[in-house]
C-alpha positions in Angstrom: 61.4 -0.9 -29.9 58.3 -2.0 -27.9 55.2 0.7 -27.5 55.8 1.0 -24.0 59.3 2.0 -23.8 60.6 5.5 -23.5 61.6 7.5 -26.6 63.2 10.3 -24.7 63.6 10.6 -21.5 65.8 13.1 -18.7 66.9 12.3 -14.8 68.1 15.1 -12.5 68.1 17.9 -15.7 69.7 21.1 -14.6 71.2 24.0 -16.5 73.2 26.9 -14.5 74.1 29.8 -16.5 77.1 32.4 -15.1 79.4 31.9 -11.9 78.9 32.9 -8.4 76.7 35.9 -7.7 75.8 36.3 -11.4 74.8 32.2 -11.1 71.4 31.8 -12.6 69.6 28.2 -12.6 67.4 28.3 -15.5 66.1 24.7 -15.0 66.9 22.6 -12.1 66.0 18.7 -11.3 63.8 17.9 -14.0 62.9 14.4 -14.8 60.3 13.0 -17.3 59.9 10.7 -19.9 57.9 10.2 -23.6 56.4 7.5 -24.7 56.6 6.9 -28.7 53.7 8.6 -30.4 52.9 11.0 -26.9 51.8 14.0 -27.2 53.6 16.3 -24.7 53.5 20.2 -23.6 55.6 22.1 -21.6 54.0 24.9 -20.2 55.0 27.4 -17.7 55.6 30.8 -17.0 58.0 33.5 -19.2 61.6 32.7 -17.7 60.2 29.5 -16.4 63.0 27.4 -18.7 61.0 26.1 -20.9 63.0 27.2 -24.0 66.2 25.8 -21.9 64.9 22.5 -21.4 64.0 22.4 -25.2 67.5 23.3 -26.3 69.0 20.5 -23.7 66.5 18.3 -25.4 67.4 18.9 -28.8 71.0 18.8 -28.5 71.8 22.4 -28.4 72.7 23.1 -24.8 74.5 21.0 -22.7 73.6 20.5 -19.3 74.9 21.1 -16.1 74.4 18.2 -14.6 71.7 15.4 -15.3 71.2 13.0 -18.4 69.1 12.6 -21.2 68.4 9.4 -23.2 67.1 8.9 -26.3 65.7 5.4 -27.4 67.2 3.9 -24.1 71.0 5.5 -25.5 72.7 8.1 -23.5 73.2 11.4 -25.3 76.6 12.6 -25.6 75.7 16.2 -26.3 79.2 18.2 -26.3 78.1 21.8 -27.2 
């Protein structure tokens, strides 16, 4: 892997929680990418969806729509 290529990266990340007037969008559109040996924070305010996007990252949530790569390979994440 080259130093300039993306370790992990997300396109058009969004995770909806609940159906119809109890629908809640804890993270919607996010896009981003890390380079190897980055150093990367994710701040924001409480119920901002920071924790959500972490979980989507690590394989723990799936999300509602978007993708997430990692080393150039789509993640099949099937929680």
């Amino acid at each position: 892997m080259k130093a300039d290529t993306d370790i992990l990266s997300g396109k058009g990340l969004t995770k909806v929680f609940g159906f119809g007037a109890q629908r809640t969008v804890a993270v919607d559109q996010v896009d981003f990418s890390f380079k190897k040996a980055e150093i990367v924070s994710i701040v924001g305010e409480s119920g901002s969806g920071k924790t959500t996007l972490a979980k989507m990252l690590l394989g723990l949530l799936k999300p509602s729509e978007g993708e997430i790569y990692f080393e150039g390979k789509l993640r099949d994440i099937r929680t």
